[in-house]
MIZA-878300 format. One line per 10 residues: number of its first residue (from 1); their letters; for each residue x, y, z of N, C-alpha, C, O. Coordinates in Angstrom, 3 decimals, padded with zeros to 6 digits. Layout:
N
NUM) a) X/Y/Z/X/Y/Z/X/Y/Z/X/Y/Z; ...
***
This chain:
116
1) xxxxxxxxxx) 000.839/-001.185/000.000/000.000/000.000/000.000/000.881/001.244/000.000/002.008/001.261/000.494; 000.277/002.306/-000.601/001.075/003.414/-000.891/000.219/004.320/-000.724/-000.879/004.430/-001.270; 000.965/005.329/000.430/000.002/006.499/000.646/000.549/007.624/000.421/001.714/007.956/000.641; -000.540/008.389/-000.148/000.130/009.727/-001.010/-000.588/010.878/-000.868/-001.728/011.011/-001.314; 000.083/011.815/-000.202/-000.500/012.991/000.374/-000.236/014.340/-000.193/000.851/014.398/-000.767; -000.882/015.370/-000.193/-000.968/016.685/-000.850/-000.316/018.023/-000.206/000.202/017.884/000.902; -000.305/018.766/-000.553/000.416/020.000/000.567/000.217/021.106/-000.350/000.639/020.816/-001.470; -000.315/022.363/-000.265/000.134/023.311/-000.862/-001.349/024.240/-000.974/-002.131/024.589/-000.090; -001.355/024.425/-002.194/-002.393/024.977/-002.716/-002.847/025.910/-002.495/-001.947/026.740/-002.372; -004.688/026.750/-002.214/-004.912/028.023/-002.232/-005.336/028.979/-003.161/-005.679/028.575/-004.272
11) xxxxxxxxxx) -005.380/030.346/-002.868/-005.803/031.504/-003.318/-004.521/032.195/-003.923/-003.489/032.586/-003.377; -004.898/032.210/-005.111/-003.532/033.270/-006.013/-004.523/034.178/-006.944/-005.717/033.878/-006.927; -004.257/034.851/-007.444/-004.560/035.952/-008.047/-003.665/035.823/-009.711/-002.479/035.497/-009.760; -004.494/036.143/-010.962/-004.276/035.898/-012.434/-002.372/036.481/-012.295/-001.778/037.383/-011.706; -002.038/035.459/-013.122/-000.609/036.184/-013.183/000.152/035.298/-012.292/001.147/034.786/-012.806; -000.127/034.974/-010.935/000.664/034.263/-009.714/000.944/033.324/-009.951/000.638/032.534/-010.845; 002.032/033.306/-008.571/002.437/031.794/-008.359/002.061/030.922/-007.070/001.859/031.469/-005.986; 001.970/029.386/-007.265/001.807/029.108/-006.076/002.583/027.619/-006.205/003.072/027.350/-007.302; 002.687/026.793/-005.275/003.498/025.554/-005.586/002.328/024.413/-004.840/001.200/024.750/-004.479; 002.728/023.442/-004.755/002.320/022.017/-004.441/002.939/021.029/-004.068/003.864/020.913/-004.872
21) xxxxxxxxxx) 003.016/019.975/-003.090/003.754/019.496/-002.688/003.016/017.844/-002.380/001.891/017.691/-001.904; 003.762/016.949/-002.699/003.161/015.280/-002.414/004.338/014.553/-002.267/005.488/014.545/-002.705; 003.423/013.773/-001.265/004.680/012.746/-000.826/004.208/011.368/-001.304/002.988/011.286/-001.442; 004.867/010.350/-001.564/004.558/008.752/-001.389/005.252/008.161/-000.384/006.463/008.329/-000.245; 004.768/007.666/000.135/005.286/006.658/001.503/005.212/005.333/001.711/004.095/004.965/002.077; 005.964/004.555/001.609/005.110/002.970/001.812/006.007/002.036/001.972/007.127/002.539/002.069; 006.009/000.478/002.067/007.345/-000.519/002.141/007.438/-001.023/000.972/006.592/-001.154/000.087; 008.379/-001.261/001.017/008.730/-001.711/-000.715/008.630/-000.751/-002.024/008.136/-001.012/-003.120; 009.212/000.362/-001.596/008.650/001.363/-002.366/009.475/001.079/-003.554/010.682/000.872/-003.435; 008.704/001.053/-005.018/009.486/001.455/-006.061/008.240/001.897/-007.124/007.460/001.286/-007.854
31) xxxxxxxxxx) 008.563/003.614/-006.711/007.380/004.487/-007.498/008.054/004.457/-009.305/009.269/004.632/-009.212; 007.752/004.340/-010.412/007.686/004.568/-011.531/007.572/005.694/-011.959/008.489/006.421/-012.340; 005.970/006.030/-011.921/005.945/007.473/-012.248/005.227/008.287/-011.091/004.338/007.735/-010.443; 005.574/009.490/-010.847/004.659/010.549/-009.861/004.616/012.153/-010.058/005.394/013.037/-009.699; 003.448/012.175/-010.743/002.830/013.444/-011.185/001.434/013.773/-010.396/000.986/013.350/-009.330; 000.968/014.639/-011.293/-000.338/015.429/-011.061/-001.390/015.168/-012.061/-001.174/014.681/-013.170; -002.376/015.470/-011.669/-003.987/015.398/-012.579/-004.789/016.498/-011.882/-004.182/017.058/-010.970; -005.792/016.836/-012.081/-006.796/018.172/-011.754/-008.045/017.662/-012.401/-008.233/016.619/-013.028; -008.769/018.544/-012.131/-010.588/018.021/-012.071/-011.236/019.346/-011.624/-010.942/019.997/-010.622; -012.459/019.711/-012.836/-013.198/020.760/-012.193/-014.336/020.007/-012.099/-014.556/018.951/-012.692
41) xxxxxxxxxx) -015.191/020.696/-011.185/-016.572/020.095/-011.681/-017.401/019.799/-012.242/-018.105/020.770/-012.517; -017.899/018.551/-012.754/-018.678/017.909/-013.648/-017.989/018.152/-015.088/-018.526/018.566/-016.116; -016.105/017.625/-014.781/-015.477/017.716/-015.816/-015.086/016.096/-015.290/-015.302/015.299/-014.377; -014.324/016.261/-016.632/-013.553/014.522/-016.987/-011.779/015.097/-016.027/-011.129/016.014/-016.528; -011.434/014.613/-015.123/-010.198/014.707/-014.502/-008.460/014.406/-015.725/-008.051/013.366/-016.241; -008.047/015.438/-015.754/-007.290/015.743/-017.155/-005.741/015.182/-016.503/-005.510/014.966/-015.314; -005.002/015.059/-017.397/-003.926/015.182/-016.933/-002.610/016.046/-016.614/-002.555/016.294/-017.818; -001.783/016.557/-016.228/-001.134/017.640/-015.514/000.407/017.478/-015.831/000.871/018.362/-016.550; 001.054/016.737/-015.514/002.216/016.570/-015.672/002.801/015.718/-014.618/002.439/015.768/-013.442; 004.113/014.595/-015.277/004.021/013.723/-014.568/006.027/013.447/-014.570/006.792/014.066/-015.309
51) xxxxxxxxxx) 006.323/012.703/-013.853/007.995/012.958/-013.687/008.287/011.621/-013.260/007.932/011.209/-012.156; 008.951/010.890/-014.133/009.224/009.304/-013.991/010.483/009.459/-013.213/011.175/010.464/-013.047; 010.622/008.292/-012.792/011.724/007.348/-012.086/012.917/007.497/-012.897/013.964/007.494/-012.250; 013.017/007.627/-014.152/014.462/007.881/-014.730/014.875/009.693/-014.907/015.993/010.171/-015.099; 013.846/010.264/-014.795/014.031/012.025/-014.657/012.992/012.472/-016.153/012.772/013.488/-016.811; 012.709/011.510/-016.160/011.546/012.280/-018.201/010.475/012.867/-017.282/009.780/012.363/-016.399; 010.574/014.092/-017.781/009.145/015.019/-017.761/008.071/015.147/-018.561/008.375/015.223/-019.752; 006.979/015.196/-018.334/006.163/015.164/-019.511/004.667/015.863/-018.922/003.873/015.534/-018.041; 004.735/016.849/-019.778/003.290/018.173/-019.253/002.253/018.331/-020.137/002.610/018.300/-021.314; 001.316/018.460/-019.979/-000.149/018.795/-020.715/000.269/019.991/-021.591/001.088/020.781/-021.122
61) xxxxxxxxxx) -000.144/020.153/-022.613/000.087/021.047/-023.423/-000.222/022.413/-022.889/000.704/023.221/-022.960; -001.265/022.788/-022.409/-002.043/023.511/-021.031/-001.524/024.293/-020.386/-002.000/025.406/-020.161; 000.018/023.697/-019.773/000.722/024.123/-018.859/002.273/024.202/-019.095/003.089/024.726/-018.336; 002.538/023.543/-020.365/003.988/023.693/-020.670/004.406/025.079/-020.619/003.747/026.028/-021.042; 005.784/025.141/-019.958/006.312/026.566/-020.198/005.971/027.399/-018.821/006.555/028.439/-018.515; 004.873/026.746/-017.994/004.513/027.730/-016.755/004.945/026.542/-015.905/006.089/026.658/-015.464; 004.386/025.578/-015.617/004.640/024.802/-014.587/005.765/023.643/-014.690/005.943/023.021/-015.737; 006.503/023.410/-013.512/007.682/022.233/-013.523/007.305/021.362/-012.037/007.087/021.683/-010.869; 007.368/020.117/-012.801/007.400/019.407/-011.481/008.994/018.596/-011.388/009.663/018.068/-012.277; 009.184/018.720/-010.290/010.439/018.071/-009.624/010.047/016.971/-008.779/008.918/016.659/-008.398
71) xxxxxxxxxx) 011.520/016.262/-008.477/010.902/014.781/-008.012/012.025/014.346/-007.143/013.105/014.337/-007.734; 012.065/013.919/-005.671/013.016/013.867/-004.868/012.924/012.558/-004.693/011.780/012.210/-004.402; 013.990/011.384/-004.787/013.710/010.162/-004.055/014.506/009.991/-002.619/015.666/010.108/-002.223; 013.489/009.719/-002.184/014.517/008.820/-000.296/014.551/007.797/-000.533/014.215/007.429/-001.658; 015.070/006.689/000.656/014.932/005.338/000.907/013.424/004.966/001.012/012.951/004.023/000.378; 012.721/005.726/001.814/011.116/005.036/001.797/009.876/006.236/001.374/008.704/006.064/001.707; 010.261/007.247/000.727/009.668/008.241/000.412/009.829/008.705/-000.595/011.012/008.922/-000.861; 008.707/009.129/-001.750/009.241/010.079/-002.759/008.226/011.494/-003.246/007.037/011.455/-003.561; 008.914/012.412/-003.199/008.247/013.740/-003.110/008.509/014.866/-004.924/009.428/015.226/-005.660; 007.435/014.946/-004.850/007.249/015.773/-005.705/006.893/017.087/-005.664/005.969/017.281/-004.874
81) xxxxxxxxxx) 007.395/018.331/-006.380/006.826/019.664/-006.089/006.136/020.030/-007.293/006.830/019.768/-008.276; 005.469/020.337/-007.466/004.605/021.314/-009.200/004.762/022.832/-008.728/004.106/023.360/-007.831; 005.657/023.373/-009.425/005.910/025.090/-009.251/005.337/025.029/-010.402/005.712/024.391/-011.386; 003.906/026.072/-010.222/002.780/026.534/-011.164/002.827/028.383/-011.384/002.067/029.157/-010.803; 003.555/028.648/-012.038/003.819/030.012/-012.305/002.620/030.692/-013.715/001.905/029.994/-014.433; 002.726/031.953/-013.739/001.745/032.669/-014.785/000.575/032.146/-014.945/000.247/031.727/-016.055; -000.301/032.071/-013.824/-001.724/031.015/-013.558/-002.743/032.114/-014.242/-002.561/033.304/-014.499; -003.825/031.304/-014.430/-005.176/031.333/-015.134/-006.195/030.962/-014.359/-006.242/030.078/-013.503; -007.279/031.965/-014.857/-008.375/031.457/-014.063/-008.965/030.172/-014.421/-009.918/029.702/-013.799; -008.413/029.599/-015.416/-008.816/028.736/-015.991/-008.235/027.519/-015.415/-008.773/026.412/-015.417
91) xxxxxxxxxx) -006.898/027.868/-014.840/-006.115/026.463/-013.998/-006.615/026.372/-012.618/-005.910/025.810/-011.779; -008.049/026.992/-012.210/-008.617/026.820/-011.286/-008.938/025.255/-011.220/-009.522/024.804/-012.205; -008.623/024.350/-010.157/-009.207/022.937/-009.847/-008.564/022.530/-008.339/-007.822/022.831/-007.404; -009.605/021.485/-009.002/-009.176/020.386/-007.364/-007.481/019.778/-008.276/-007.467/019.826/-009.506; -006.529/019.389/-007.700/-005.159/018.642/-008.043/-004.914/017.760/-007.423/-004.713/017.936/-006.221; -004.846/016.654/-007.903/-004.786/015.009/-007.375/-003.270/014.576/-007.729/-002.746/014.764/-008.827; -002.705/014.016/-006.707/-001.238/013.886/-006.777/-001.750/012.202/-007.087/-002.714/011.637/-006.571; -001.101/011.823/-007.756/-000.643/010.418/-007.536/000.554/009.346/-007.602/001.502/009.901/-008.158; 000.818/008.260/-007.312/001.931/007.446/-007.518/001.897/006.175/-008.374/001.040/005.349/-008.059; 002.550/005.947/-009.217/002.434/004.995/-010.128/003.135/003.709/-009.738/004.265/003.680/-010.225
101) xxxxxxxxxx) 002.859/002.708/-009.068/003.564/001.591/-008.932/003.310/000.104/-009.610/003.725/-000.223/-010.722; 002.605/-000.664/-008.784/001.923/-001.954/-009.301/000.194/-000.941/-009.999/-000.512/-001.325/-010.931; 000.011/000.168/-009.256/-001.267/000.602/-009.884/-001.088/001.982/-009.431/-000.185/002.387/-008.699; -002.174/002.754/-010.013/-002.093/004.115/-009.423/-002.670/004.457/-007.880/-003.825/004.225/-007.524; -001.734/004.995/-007.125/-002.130/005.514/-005.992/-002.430/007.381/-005.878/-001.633/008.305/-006.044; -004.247/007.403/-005.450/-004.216/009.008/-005.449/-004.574/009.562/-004.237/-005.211/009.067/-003.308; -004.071/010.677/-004.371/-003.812/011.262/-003.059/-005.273/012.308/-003.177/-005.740/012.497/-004.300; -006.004/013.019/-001.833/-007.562/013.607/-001.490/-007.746/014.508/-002.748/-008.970/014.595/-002.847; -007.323/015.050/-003.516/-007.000/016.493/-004.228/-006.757/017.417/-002.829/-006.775/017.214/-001.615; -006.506/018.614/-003.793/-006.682/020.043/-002.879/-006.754/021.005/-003.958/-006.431/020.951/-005.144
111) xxxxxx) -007.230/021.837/-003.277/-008.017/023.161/-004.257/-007.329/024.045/-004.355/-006.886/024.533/-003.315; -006.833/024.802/-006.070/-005.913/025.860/-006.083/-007.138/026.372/-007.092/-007.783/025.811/-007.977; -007.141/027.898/-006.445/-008.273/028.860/-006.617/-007.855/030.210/-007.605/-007.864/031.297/-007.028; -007.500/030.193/-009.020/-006.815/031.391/-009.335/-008.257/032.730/-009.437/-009.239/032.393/-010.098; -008.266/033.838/-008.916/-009.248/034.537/-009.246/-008.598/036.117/-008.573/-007.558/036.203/-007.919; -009.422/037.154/-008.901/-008.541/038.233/-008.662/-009.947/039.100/-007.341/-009.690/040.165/-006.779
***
């Protein structure tokens, strides 16, 4: 089992920045891939950008150029940050971290609110 938790998020204003933060935790850890996804309401949950186990990045067309996710490994932990710069009201959503192992593990979302 792999548990994967959120950190960050909030109220920014058009133009801002804000970051995000997830951890994976578990025994036997060997995460593959660990990115992001987002979801508005009574939308289809999209994908965000995601940062494999060998260092390949790979971002939604959406967000290339504003946002980077980074990817830290420990011995039993692995953490990811999404620095989301030059935001839109439109990148308003819930953001679901997850971990890619034997299956996907997702973490509660949390709500990043761009509005002025």
């Amino acid at each position: 089992q792999v548990e994967v938790v959120e950190s960050g998020g909030g109220l920014v204003e058009p133009g801002g920045s804000l970051s995000l933060s997830c951890s994976a935790s578990g025994n036997r850890l060997s995460i593959h891939g660990m990115g992001w996804s987002r979801q508005a309401p009574g939308k289809q949950r999209e994908f965000v950008a995601v940062h494999g186990r060998g260092g390949v990045t790979n971002y939604a067309d959406s967000v290339k150029g504003r946002f980077t996710n980074s990817r830290e490994d420990a011995e039993t932990t692995v953490t990811v940050s999404l620095q989301m710069g030059g935001l839109k009201p439109e990148d308003t959503d819930v953001y679901y971290c997850y971990a890619a192992r034997d299956k996907d593990y997702w973490g509660k979302g949390i709500q990043v609110t761009v509005s002025s």
